[in-house]
C-alpha positions, 0 to 999 in steps of 0.5 A: 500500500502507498505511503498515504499524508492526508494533503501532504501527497494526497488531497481529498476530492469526494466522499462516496455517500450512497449507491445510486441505482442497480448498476453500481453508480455511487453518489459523491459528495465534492470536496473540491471547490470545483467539482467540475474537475471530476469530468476530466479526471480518469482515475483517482485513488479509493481512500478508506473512512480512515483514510488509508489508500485502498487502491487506485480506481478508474472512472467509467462515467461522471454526471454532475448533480449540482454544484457539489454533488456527483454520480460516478461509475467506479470501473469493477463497481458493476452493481449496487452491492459492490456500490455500497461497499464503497460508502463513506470512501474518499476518492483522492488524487495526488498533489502534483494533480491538484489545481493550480493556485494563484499567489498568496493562496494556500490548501487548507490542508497545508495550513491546518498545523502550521504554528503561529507567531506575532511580534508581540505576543510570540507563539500564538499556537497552531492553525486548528481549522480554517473557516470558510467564509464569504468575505474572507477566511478565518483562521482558528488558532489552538493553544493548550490552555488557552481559549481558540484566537480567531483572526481573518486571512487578510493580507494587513494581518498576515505578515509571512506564510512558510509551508514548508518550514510550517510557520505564518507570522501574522501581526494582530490588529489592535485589541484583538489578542485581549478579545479571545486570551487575557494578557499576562504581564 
């Protein structure tokens, strides 16, 4: 089986949620931003409920149901038993075949661990989760023994993002810091 990092050499695409019809179509739900992607794509690797690589897969058919929701015909998948047996499964794909981003733009998976530090607080912890909003997105900052620091991925605030060295320096807005964690002098 190959080495599998969850958005290290792999990203997540789409959940299987359900057989669909007799014949082994599988309903899928996209993880993508653009699920539209998935009409191109010939083969992506079956990744387990946990997250463990099954086997590489290729796809027969692709019709869109919507903007996030898809019918696919997994090759071998030839009826709803077999169908069913691939519910809660993650099809993926390998970095080198994610979509291109454009600069100053970052996975969210690349994120999520990297550790946080402002000037004048230092260490503010690490990136727990990033929230997907309309305006921008927030990122949720978690640090043992401290309550979660929320902050928006805003260019004023974000001063430097490593991925590979996993660290963002940011410099903290004013009175923000004191809204989530007390100041101990």
């Amino acid at each position: 089986m190959q080495d599998y990092l969850p958005g290290r050499t792999h990203f997540l695409i789409g959940r299987i949620t359900a057989p669909h019809g007799l014949n082994g179509d599988v309903r899928v739900q996209a993880l993508t931003d653009d699920a539209h992607r998935f009409t191109d794509l010939a083969e992506c690797w079956l990744v387990s409920a946990d997250e463990k690589i099954i086997r590489l897969v290729s796809l027969r058919s692709v019709r869109l149901q919507g903007s996030d929701m898809l019918l696919l015909h997994v090759a071998g998948c030839d009826d709803r038993t077999a169908a069913d047996v691939l519910r809660g499964c993650y099809l993926a794909v390998e970095r080198s075949q994610a979509i291109q981003l454009e600069e100053d733009r970052w996975f969210i998976s690349d994120l999520v661990g990297c550790d946080v530090f402002d000037d004048q607080y230092g260490n503010l912890g690490h990136v727990h989760e990033v929230l997907q909003h309309t305006a921008q997105d927030v990122y949720v900052i978690t640090k043992n023994g401290e309550p979660d620091l929320l902050f928006p991925a805003l260019k004023a605030i974000l001063r430097k993002v490593d991925i590979i060295g996993r660290r963002i320096d940011v410099r903290l807005p004013d009175g923000l810091y004191e809204i989530y964690r007390e100041r101990r002098d």
